[in-house]
GULOMI-730087 format. One record per residue: residue in three letters; x, y, z of N, C-alpha, C, O in turn. Coordinates in Angstrom, 2 decimals. Example, Ala and Ser with C-alpha at 12.3 -4.5 7.8 and 13.67 -1.06 7.14 Angstrom:
BEGIN
{ALA,{13.19,-5.69,7.80},{12.30,-4.50,7.80},{13.20,-3.30,7.80},{14.24,-3.32,8.46}}
{SER,{12.85,-2.25,7.08},{13.67,-1.06,7.14},{12.90,0.03,7.87},{13.41,1.14,8.04}}
END
This chain:
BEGIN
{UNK,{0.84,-1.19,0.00},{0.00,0.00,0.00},{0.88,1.24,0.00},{1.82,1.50,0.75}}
{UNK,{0.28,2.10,-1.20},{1.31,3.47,-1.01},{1.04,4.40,0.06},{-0.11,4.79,-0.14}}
{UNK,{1.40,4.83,0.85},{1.85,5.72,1.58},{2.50,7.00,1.39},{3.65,6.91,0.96}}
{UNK,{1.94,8.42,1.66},{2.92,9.58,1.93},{2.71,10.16,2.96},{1.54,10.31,3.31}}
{UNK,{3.44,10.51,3.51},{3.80,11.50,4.96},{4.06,12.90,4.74},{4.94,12.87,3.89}}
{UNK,{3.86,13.85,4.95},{4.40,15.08,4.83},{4.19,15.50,6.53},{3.31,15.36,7.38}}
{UNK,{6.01,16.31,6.41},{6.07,16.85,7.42},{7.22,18.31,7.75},{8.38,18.39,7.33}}
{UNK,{6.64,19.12,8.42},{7.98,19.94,8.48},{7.33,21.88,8.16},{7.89,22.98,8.18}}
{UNK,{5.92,21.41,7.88},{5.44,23.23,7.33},{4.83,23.58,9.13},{4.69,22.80,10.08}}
{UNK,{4.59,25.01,9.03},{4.79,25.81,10.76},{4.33,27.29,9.71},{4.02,27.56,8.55}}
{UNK,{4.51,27.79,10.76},{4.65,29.09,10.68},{5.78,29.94,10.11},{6.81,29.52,10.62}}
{UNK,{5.98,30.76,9.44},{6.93,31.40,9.50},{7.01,33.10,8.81},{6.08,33.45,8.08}}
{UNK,{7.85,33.80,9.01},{7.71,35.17,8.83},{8.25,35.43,7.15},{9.12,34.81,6.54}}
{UNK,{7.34,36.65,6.64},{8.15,36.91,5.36},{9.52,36.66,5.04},{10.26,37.20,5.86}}
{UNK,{10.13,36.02,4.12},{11.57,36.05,4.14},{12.33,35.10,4.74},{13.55,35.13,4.57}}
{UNK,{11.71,34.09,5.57},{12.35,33.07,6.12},{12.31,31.73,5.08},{12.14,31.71,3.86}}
{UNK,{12.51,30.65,5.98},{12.77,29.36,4.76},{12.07,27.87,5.90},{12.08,27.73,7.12}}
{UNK,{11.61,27.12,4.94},{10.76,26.45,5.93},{11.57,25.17,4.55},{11.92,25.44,3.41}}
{UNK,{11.64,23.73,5.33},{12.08,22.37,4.34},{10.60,21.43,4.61},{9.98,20.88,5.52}}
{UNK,{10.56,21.62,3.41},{8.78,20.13,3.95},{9.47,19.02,3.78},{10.58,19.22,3.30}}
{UNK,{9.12,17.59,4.09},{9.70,16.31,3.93},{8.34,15.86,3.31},{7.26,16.44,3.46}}
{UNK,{8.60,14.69,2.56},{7.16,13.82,2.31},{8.28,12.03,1.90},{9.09,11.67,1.05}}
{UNK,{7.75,11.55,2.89},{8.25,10.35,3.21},{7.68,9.01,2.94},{7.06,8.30,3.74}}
{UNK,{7.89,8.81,1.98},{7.01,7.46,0.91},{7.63,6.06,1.74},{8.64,5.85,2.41}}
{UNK,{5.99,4.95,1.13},{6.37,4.11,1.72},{5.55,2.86,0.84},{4.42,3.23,0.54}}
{UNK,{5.81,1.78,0.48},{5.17,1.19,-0.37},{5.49,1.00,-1.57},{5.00,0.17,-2.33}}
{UNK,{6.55,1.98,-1.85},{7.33,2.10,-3.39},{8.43,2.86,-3.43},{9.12,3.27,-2.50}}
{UNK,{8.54,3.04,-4.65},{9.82,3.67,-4.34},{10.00,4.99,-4.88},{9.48,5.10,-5.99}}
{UNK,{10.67,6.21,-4.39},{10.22,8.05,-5.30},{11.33,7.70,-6.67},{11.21,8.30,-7.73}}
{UNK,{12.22,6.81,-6.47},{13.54,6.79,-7.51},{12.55,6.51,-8.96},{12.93,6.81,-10.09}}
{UNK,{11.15,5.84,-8.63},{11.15,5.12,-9.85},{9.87,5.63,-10.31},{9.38,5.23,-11.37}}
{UNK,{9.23,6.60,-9.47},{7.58,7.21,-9.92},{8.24,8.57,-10.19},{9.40,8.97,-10.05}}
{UNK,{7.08,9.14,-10.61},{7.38,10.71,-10.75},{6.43,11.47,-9.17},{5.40,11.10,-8.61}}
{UNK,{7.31,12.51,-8.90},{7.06,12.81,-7.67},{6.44,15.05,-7.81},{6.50,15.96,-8.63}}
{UNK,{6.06,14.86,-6.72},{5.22,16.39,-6.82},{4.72,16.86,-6.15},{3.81,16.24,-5.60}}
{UNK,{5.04,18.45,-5.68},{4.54,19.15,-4.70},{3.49,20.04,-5.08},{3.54,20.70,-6.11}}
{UNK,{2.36,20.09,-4.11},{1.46,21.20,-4.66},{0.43,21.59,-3.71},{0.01,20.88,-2.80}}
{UNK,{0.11,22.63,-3.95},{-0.34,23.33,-2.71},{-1.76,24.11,-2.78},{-1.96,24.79,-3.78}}
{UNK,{-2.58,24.07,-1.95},{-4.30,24.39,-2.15},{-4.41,25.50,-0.77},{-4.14,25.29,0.42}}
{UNK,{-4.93,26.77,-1.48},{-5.53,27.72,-0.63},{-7.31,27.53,-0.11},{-8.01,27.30,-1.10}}
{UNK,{-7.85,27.57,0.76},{-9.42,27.83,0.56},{-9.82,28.45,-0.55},{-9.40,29.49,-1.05}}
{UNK,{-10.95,27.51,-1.01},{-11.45,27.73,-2.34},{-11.23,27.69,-3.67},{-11.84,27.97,-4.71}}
{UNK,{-9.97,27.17,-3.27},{-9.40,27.73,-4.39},{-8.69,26.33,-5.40},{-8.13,25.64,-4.55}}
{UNK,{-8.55,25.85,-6.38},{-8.01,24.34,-6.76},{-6.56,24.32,-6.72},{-5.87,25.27,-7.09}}
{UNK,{-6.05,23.09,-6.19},{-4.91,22.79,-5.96},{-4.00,22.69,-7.05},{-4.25,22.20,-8.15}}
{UNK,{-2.54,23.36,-6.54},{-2.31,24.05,-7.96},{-0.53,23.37,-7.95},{0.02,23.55,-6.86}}
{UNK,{0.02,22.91,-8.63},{1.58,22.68,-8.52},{2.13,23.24,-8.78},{2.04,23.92,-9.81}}
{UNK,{3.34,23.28,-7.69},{4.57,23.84,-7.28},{5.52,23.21,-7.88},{5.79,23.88,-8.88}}
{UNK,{6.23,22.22,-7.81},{7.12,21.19,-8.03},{6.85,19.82,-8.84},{5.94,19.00,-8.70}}
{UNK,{8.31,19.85,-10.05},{7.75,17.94,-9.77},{8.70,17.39,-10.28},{9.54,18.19,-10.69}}
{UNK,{8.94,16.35,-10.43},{10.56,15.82,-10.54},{10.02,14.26,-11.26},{9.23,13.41,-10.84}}
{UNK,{10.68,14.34,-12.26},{10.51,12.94,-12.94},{11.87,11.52,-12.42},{12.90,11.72,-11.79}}
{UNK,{11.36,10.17,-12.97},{12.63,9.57,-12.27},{13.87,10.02,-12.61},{14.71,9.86,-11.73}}
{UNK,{14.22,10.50,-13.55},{15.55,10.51,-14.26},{16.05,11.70,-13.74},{17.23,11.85,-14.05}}
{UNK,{15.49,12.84,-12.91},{15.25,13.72,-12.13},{15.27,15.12,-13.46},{16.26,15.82,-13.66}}
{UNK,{14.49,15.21,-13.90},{13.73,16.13,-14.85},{12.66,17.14,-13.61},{11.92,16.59,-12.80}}
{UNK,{12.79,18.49,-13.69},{12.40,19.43,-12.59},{11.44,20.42,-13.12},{12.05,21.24,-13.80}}
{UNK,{10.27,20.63,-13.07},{9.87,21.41,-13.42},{9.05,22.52,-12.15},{8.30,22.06,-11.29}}
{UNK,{9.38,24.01,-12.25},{8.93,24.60,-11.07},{7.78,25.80,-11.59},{7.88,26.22,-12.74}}
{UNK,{6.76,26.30,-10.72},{5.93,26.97,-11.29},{6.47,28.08,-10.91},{7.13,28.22,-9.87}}
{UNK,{6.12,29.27,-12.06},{6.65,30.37,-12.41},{6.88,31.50,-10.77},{7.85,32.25,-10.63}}
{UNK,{5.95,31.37,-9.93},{5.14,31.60,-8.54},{7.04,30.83,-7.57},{7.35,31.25,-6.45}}
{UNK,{7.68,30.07,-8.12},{8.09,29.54,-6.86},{10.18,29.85,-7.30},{11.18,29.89,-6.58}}
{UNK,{9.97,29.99,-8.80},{11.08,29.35,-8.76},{12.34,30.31,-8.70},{12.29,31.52,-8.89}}
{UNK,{13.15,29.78,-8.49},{14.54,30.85,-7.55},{14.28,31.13,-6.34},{14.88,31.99,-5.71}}
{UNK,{13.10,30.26,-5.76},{12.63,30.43,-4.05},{12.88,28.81,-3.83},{13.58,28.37,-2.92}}
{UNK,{12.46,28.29,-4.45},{12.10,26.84,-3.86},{12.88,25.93,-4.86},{13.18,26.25,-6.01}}
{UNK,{13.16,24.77,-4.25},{13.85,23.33,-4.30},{13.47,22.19,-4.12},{13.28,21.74,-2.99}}
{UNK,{13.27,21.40,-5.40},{12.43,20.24,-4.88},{13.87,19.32,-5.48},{14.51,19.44,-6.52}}
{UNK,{14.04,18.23,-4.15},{15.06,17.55,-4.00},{14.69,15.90,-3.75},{13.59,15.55,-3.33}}
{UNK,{15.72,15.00,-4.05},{15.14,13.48,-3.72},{16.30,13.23,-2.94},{17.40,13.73,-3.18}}
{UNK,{15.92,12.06,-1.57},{17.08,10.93,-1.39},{16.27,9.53,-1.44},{15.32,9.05,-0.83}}
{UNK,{17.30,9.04,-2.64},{16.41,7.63,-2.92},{16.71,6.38,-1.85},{16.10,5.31,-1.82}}
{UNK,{17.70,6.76,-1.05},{18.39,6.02,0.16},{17.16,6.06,0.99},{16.57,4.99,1.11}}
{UNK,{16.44,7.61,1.86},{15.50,7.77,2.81},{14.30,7.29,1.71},{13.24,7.32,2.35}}
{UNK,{14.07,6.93,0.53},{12.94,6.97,-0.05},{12.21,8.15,0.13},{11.12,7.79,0.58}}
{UNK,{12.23,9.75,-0.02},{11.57,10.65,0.48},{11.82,11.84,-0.27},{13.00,11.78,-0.61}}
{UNK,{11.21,13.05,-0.78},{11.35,13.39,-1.11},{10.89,15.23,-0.28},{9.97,15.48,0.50}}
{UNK,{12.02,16.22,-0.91},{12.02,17.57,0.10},{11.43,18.72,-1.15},{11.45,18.48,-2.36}}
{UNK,{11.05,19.67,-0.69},{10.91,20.92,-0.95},{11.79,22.22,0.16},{11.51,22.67,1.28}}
{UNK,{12.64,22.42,-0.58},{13.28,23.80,0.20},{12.85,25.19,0.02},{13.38,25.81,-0.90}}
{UNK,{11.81,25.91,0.88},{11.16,27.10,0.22},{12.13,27.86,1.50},{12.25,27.67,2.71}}
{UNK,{12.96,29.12,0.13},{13.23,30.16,0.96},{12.37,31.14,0.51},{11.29,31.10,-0.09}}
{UNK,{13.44,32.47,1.13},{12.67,33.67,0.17},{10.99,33.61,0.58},{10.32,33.84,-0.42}}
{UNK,{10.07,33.33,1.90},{8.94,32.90,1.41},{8.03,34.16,1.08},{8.61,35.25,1.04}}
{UNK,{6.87,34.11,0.86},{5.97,35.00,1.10},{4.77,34.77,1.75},{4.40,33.65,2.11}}
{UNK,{3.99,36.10,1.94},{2.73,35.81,2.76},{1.66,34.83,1.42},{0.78,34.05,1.77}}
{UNK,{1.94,35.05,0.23},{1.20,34.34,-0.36},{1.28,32.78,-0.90},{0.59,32.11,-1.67}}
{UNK,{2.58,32.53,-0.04},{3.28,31.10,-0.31},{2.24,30.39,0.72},{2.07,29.20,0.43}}
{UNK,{1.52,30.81,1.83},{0.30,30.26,2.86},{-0.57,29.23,1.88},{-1.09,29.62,0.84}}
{UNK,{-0.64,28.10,2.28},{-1.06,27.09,1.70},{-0.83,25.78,2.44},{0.08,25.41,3.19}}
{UNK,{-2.12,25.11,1.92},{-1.84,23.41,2.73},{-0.89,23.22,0.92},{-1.03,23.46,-0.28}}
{UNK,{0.20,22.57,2.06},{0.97,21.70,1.19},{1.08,20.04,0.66},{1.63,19.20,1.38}}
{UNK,{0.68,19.80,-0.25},{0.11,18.25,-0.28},{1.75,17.53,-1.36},{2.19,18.27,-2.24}}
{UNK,{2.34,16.32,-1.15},{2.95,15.29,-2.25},{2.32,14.51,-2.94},{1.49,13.79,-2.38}}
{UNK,{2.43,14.47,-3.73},{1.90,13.44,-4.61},{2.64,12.59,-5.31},{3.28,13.19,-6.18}}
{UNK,{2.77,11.83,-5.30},{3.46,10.67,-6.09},{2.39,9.70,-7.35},{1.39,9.11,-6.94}}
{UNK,{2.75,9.67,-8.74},{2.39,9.12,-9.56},{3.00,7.51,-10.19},{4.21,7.33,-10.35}}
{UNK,{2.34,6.81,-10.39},{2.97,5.45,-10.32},{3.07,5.42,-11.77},{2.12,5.42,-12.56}}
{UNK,{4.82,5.39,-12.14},{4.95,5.28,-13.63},{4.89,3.47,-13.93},{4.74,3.34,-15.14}}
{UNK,{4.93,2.39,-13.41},{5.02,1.53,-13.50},{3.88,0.45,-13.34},{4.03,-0.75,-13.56}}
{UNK,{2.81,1.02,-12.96},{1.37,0.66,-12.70},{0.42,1.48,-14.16},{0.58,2.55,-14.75}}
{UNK,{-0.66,0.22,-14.31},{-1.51,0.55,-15.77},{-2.25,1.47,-14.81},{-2.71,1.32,-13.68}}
{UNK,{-2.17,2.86,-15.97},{-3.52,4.11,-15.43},{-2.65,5.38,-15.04},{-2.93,6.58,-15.09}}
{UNK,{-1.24,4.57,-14.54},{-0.74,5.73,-13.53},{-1.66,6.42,-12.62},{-2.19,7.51,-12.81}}
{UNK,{-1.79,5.65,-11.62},{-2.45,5.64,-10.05},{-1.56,6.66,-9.58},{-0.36,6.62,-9.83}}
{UNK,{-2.18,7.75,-8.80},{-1.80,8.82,-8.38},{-2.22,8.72,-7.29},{-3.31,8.19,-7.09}}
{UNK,{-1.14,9.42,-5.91},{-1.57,9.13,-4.78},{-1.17,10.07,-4.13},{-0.13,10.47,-4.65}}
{UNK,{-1.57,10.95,-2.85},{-1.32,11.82,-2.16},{-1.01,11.86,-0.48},{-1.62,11.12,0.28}}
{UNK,{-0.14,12.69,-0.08},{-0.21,12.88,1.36},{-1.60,13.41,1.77},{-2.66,13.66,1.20}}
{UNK,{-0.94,13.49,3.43},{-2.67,14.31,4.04},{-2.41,15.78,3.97},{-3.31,16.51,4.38}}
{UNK,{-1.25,16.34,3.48},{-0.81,18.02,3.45},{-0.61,18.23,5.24},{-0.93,17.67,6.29}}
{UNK,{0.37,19.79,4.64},{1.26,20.20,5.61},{0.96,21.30,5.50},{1.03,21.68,4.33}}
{UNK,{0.30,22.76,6.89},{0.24,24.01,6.52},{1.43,24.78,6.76},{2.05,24.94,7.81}}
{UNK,{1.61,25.15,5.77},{2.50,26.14,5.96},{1.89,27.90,5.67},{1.36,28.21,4.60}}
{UNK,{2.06,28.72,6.61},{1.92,30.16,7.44},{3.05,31.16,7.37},{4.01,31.13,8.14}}
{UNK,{2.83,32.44,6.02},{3.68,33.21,6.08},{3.49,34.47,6.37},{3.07,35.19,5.46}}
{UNK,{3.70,34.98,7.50},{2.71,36.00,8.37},{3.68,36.54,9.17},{4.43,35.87,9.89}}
{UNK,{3.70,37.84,9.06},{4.32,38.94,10.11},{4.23,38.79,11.62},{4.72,39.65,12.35}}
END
C-alpha cells in the first residue's frame, strides 16, 4: 500500500525558509514521478514542483529561484526547500506521487502540511 507522509510546514515570517519532507512508503520516489502542490481555501490545488525519475524538474513560475524540490532515494523521500517565502506562499501543502510503473498511472497523495507566512 502506497503511503505519503508530509512533514515539516509551521509558521513562519516573510523572508524566512521552511524544508517540507514527504516520506514514501510502499514504493519507491527513484522510480515514480514525484510532486509538490499546494491548495488555498477555495481555491483548486495548484503545482509547485515535480521531478521525474531521471530527475527532470519542473517549477511553477510563482516559486522558482525560491524553492527546491530535491530526492534521497536512500530515505525513499522526497524535500521541498522554500526560501525567500511570502505571505502568499500560505497554503496546505500536499505530495503526490504518480505510479509510472502501474496501468492508469495511479496517483496518490499525502494528508498536506500548513504552511503560514505572516508577520
Amino acid at each position: 500500500q502506497v503511503q505519503l507522509v508530509e512533514s515539516g510546514g509551521g509558521m513562519v515570517q516573510p523572508g524566512g525558509s521552511l524544508r517540507l519532507t514527504c516520506a514514501a512508503s510502499g514504493t519507491s520516489v527513484s522510480l515514480n514521478a514525484m510532486g509538490w502542490y499546494r491548495q488555498v481555501p477555495g481555491k483548486e490545488r495548484q503545482v509547485v514542483a515535480t521531478m521525474s525519475p531521471g530527475g527532470t524538474i519542473i517549477y511553477a513560475d510563482s516559486v522558482k529561484g525560491r524553492f527546491t524540490i530535491s530526492r534521497d532515494n536512500a530515505k525513499n523521500a522526497v524535500y521541498l526547500q522554500m526560501n525567500s517565502l511570502k505571505p502568499e506562499d500560505t497554503a496546505v501543502y500536499y505530495c503526490q506521487i504518480k505510479l509510472l510503473r502501474q496501468r492508469d498511472f495511479p496517483v496518490y497523495w499525502g494528508q498536506g502540511t500548513q504552511v503560514t507566512v505572516s508577520s
